[in-house]
BALOBA-1460 file (C-alpha; in Angstrom, 3 decimals):
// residues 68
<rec num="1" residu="x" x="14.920" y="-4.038" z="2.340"/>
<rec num="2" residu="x" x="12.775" y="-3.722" z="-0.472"/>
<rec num="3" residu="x" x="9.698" y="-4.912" z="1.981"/>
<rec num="4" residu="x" x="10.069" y="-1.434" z="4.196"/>
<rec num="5" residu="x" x="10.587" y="0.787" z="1.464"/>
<rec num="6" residu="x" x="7.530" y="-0.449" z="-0.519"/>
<rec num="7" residu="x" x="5.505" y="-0.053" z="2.974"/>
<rec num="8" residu="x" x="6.387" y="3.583" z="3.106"/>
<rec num="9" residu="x" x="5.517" y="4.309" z="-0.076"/>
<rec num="10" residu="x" x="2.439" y="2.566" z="-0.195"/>
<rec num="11" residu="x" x="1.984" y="4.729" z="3.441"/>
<rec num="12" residu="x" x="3.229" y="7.916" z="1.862"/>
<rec num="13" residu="x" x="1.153" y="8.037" z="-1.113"/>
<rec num="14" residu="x" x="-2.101" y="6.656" z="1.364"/>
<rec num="15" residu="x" x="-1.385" y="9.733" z="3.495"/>
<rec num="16" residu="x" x="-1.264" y="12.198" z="0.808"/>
<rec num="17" residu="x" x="-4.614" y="11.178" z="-0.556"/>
<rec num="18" residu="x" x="-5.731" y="12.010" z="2.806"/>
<rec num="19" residu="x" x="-7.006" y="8.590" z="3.859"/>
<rec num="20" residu="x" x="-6.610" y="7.056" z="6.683"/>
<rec num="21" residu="x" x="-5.071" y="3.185" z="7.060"/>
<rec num="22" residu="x" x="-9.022" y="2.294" z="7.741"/>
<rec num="23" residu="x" x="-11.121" y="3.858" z="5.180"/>
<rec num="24" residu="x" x="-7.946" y="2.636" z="2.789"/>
<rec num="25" residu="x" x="-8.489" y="-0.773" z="3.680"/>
<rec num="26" residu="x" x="-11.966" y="-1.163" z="3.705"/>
<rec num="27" residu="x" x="-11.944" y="1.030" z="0.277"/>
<rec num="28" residu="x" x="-9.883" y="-2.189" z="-1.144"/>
<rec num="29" residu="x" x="-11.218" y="-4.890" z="0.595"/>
<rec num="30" residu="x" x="-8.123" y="-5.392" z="2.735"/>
<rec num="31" residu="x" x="-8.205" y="-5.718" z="6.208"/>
<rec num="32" residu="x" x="-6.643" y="-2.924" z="8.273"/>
<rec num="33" residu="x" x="-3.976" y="-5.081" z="10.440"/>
<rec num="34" residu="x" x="-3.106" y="-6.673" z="7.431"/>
<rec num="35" residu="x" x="-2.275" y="-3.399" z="5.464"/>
<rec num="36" residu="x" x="-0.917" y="-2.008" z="8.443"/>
<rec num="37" residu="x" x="1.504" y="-4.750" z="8.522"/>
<rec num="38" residu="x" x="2.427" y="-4.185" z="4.576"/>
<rec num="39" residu="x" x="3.106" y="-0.212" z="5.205"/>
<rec num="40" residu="x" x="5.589" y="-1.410" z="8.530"/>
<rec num="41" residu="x" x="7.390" y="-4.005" z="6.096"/>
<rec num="42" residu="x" x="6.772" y="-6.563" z="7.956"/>
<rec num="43" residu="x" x="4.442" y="-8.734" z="5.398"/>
<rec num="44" residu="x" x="5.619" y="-10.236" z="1.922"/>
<rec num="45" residu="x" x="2.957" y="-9.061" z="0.026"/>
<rec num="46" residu="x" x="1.571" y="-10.695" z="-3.077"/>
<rec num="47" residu="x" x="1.549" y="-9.209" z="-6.349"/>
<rec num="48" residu="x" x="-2.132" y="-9.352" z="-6.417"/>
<rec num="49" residu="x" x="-2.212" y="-7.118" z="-3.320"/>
<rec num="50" residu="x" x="-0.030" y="-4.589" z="-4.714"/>
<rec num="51" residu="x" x="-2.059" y="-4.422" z="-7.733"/>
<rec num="52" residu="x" x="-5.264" y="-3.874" z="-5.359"/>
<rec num="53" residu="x" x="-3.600" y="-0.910" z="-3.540"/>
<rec num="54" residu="x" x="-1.972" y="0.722" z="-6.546"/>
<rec num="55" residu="x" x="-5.771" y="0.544" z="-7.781"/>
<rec num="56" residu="x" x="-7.183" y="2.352" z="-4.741"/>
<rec num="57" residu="x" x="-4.308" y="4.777" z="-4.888"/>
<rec num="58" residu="x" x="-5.415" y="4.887" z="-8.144"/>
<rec num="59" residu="x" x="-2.086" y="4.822" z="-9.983"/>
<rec num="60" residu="x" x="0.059" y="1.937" z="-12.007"/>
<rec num="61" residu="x" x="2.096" y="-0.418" z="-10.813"/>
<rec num="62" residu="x" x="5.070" y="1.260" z="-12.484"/>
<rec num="63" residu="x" x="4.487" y="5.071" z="-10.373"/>
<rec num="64" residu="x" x="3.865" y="2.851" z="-7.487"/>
<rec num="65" residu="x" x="7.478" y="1.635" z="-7.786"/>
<rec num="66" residu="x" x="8.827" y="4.295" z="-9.065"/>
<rec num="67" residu="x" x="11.911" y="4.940" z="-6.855"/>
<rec num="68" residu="x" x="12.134" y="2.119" z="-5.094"/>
């Protein structure tokens, strides 16, 4: 499900910046259940939110993707 592989991404690229889920969601204004949620796969994110955390990873939309 494209949900659950977008959620490990999103937590695989997090965790290689070194961040924790925390400091990642107060860095982009998200709170921390609610990302916690998107990295699980169990929220339907919005396009704006993706955009917000492919900012804070700082990387595109497209390398974000990329794979999935």
């Amino acid at each position: 499900m494209i949900q659950e592989k977008l959620g490990k991404r999103i937590k695989d690229l997090r965790v290689k910046k070194g961040l924790s889920q925390e400091k990642f969601a107060l860095q982009i204004s998200m709170d921390r259940t609610y990302l916690a949620s998107v990295e699980s796969g169990k929220r339907n994110i919005s396009i704006n939110n993706i955009e917000k955390i492919a900012n804070g990873l700082e990387i595109s939309l497209e390398v974000l993707f990329k794979g999935l």
